[in-house]
N, C-alpha and C positions, 0 to 999 in steps of 0.2 A: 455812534453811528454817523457813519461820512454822507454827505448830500451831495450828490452830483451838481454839475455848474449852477447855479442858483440865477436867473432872471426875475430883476427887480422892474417892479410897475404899481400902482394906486387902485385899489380895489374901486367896481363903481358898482354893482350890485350880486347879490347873492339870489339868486333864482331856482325854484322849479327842486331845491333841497340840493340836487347835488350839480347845479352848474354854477358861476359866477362868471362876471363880465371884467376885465381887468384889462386897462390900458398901460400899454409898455412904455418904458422910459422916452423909446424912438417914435411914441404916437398911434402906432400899431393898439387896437381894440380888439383881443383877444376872448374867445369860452374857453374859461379852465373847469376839467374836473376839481368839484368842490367833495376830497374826502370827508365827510363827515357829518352823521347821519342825524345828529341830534339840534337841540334851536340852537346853536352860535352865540346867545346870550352874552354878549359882551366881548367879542371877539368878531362879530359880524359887522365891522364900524367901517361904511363906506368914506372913501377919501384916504384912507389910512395907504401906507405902504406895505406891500405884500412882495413876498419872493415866490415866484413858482419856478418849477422843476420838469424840463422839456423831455420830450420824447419823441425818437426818429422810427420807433413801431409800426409801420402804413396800417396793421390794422386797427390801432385804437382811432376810436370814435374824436376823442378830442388829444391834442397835442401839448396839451399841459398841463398841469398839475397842481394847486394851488398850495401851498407847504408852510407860510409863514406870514403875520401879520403884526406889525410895529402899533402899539398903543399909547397914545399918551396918556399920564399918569397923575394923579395928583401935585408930586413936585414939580412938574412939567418936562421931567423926563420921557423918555421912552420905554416900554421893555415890548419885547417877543413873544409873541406865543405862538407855537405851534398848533395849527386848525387837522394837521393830518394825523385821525386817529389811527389810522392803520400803521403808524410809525411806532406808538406806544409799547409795542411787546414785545418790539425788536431793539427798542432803548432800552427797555428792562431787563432781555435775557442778556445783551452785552454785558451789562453790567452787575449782573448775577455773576458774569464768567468773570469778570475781573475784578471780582470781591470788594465792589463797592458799595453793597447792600449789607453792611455787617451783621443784623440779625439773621441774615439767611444765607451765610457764609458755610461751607464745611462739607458740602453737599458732593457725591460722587459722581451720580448722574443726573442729566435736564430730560425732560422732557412735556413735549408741549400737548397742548388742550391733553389733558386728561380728563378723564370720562365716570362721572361719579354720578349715579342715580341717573336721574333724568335731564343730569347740566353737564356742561362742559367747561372745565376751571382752565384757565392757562396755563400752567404750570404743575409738572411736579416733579419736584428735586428730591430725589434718595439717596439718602447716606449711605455708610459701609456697615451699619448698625441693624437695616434693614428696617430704620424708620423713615417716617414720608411726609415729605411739608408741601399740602396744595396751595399755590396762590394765583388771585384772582387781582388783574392787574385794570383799572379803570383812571383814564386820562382827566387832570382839572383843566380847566381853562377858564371856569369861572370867577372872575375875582367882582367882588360888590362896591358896592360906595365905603364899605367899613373899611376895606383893605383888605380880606378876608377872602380866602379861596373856599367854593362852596362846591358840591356834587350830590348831584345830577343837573345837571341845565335844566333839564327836564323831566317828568313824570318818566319814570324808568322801572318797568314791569320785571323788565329782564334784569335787569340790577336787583333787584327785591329777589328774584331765585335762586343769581350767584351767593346772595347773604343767606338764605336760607338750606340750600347747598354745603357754603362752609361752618355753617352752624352743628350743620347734620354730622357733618365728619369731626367738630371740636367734641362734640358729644360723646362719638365711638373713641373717644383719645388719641383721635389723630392730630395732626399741628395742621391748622390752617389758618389763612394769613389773605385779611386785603390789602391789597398796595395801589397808594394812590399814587401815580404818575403825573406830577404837575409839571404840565407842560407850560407855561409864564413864568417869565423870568421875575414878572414883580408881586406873586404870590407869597408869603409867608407863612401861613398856616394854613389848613384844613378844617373843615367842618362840615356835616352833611345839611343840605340846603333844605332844611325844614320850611321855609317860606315859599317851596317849588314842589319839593315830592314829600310831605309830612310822613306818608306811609314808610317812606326809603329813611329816611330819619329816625323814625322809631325803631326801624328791623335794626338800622345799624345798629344804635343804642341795646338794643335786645343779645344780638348775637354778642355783641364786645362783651357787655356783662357774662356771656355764657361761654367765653374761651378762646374767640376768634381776635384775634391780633389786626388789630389797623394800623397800619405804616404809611408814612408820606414822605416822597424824594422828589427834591423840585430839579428839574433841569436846566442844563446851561449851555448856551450856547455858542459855540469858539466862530469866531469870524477873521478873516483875513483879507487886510485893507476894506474893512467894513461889510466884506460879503459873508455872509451867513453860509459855514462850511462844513460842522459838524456839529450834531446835539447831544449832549450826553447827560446821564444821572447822575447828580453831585453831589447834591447836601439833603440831608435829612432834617422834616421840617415837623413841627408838632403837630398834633391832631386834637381840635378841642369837641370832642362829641355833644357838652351840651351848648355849646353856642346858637344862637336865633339871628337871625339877621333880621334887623327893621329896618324897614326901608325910612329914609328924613323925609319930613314933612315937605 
């Protein structure tokens, strides 16, 4: 997925859920829409470098977009994360269409939010067999002190239904399938964040045993002379279901 021009500036606070204050390189003290409706847990690090993504639309509210956020890392690296979840599903079907997701490769047709029970899955891909794979696509960005990418930030209700949702349909024997979209570039693995949402932890653990497929593909980010210019789904990462994160004394 391609980004339009990218403007780089230093995050100074995250407000109010979805605004942020973000000073531009040229000194300028900007409000960007902050997409993203959950805590930021380790992705909301004031001082940091962020890239946001402008808008010439006279009727939106705010004229720009908050889209990326540079972290420093234990080695004393950097890496990226993407804070725009609303970018998540449109990294994913790219990359469904160009058969980068090998387990869910072979597929005839896409199509999006499909409508099962009383949820809505993001996806459902039909084969020519006149079988049907649902998958429910949920964005990481949280990585812990272990080095471990963890999901949900936060208590997630509505996560707890998509699991339950595609539980319902591994049951009927249909394929269904979560995919975790890790958006950090210095994530390595997956694990549901039982020290955040224990309930969201257990469902996971319940369905996987009962036929629902967990997949994690971490993304990468291409830049050009340093600016942040397209995101895409690359590598597929492990998923370790029983993992706990304790937090160091």
């Amino acid at each position: 997925m391609e980004y339009p021009a990218l403007v780089p500036g230093t995050l100074l606070r995250r407000y109010k859920r979805f605004l942020a204050d973000i000073e531009l390189d040229d000194g300028r003290v900007v409000v960007a829409h902050c997409p993203n409706t959950g805590s930021m847990r380790a992705v909301n690090v004031p001082g940091c470098r962020v890239w946001l993504s402008p808008s010439a639309n006279p009727k939106r509210k705010l004229a720009w977009t908050w889209e990326l956020i540079e972290l420093p890392q234990a080695d004393g690296g950097l890496a990226t994360a993407s804070v725009q979840t609303g970018r998540a599903n449109a990294i994913v079907e790219e990359a469904l269409h160009a058969g980068v997701i090998a387990p869910l490769t072979g597929f005839e047709t896409l199509r999006r939010e499909a409508t099962v029970a009383q949820s809505r899955l993001d996806f459902r891909l039909d084969a020519a067999d006149g079988s049907a794979t649902y998958v429910e696509v949920k964005q990481v960005t949280l990585k812990e002190s272990d080095g471990h990418g963890y999901f949900p930030d936060a208590v997630s209700e509505r996560g707890r239904k998509h699991l339950t949702a595609l539980a319902r349909l591994a049951a009927e024997g249909q394929r269904a399938v979560l995919l975790f979209c890790v958006a950090h570039e210095g994530i390595d693995a997956v694990a549901p964040a039982a020290h955040l949402d224990p309930a969201y932890a257990a469902t996971l653990r319940e369905v996987a045993e009962c036929g629902v497929e967990v997949l994690a593909y971490r993304c990468a980010i291409e830049r050009e002379e340093g600016v942040p210019r397209a995101i895409r789904l690359a590598q597929r990462l492990p998923v370790t279901l029983a993992r706990t994160f304790v937090a160091p004394d």
